[in-house]
N, C-alpha and C positions, 0 to 999 in steps of 0.2 A: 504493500500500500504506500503513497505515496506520505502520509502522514509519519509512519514508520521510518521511511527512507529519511524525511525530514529529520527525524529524532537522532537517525543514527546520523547524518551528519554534522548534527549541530554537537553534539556528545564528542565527536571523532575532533573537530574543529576546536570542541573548550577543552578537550582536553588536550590538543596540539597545542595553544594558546597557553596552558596551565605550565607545560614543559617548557612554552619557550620563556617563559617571563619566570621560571624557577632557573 
């Protein structure tokens, strides 16, 4: 589903975002 897809990227994205600013 397209709401799913949205979650997993926004998750994949804070958490790329989490590593880079750690």
């Amino acid at each position: 589903s397209i709401a799913f897809a949205a979650s997993s990227f926004f998750l994949s994205f804070f958490s790329f975002g989490g590593g880079a600013l750690v």
